[in-house]
C-alpha positions as CSV (number, residue, x, y, z in Angstrom):
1,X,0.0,0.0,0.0
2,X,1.7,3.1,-1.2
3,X,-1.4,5.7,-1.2
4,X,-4.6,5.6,0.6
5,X,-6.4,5.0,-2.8
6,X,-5.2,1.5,-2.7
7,X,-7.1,0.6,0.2
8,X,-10.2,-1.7,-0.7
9,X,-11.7,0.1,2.2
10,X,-11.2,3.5,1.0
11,X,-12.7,2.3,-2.0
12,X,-15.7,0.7,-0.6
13,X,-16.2,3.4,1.0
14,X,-16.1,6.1,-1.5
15,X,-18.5,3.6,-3.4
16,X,-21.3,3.5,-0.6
17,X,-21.2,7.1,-0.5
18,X,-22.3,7.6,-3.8
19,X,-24.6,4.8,-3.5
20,X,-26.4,7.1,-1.0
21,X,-25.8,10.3,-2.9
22,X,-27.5,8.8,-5.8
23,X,-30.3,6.8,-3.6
24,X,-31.6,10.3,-2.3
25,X,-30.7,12.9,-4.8
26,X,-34.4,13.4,-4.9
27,X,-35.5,13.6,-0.7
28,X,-36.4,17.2,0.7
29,X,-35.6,16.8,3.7
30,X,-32.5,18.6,3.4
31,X,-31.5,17.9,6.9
32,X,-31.9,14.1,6.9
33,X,-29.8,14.2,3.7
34,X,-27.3,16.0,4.8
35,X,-26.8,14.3,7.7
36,X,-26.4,10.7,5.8
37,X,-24.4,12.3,3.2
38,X,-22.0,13.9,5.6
39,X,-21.5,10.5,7.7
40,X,-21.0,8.8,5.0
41,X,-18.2,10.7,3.3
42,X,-16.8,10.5,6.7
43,X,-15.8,7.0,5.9
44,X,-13.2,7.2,3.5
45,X,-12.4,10.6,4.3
46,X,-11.4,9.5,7.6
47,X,-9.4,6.1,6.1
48,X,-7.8,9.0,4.1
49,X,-6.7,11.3,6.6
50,X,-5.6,8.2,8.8
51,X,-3.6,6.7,6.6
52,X,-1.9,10.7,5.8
53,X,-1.1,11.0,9.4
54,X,1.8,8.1,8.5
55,X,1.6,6.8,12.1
56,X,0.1,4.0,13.2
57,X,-1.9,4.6,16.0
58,X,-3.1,7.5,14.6
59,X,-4.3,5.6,11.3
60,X,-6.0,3.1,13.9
61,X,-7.4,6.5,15.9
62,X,-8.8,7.3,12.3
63,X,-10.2,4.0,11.3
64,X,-12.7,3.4,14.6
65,X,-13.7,7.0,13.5
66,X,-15.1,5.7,10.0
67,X,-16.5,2.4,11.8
68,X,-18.7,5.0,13.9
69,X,-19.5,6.6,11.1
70,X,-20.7,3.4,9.3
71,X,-23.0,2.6,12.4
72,X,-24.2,6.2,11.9
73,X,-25.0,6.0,8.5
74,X,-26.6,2.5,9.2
75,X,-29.0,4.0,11.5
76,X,-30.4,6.6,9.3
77,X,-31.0,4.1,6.4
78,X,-33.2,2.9,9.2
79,X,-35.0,6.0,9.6
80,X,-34.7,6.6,5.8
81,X,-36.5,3.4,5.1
82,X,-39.4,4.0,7.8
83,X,-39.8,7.8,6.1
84,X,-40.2,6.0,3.1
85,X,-37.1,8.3,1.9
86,X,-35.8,5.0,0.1
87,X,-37.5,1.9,-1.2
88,X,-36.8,-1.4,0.6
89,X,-34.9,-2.9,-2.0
90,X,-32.2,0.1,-1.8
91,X,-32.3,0.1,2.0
92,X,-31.2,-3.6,2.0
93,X,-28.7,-3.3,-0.5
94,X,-27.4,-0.2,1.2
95,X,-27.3,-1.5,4.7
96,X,-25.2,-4.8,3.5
97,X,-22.5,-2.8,2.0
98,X,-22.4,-0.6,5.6
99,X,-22.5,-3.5,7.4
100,X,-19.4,-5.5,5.2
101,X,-17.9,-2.4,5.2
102,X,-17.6,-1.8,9.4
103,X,-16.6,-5.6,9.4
104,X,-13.5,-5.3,7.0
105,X,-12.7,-2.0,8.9
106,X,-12.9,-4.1,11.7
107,X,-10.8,-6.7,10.6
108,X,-8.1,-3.9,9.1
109,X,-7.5,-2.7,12.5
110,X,-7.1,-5.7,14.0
111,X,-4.3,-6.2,11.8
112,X,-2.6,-2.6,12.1
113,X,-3.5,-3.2,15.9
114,X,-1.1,-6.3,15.3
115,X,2.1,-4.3,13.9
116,X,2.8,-2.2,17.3
């Protein structure tokens, strides 16, 4: 890993967030959607700035931020689904990706925990 754009987490990342751009371009409530939208570009953002620190716990510090932010965004495609914001089908496939994604974030510091 040379950059933080190799990271398959990064990139997972950056992919659920447009997921969720695209999922709500259309809601009004301008509050709820900027809410998910920020959390989720928290993700990678955070893997980003993490990995730019160049210190390991730091980039650990970093990655439990953008686990948080997965639970966050996972409990407003909740609410998003019971405001009828997004259709079942989306809220499923949405909340899968969140939940893989916290998992390998998971699992990725566990292993940097492992190199100190």
């Amino acid at each position: 890993m040379n950059t933080f754009e190799d990271l398959e987490i990064w990139k997972e990342g950056m992919r659920l967030t447009v997921k969720i751009y695209r999922s709500l371009k259309d809601c009004r409530d301008y509050g709820f959607k900027d809410q998910i939208q920020r959390a989720s570009v928290s993700i990678p953002s955070n893997i980003s700035e993490g990995f730019e620190r160049q210190t390991n716990k730091e980039f650990i510090q970093f990655l439990f931020i953008a686990k948080g932010s997965c639970g966050e965004v996972r409990t407003q495609l909740y609410l998003a689904k019971e405001l009828k914001y997004i259709n079942t089908e989306e809220f499923y496939e949405l909340l899968d990706k969140a939940k893989q994604l916290s998992a390998k974030i998971a699992s990725f510091i566990k292993t940097r925990r492992e190199k100190v």
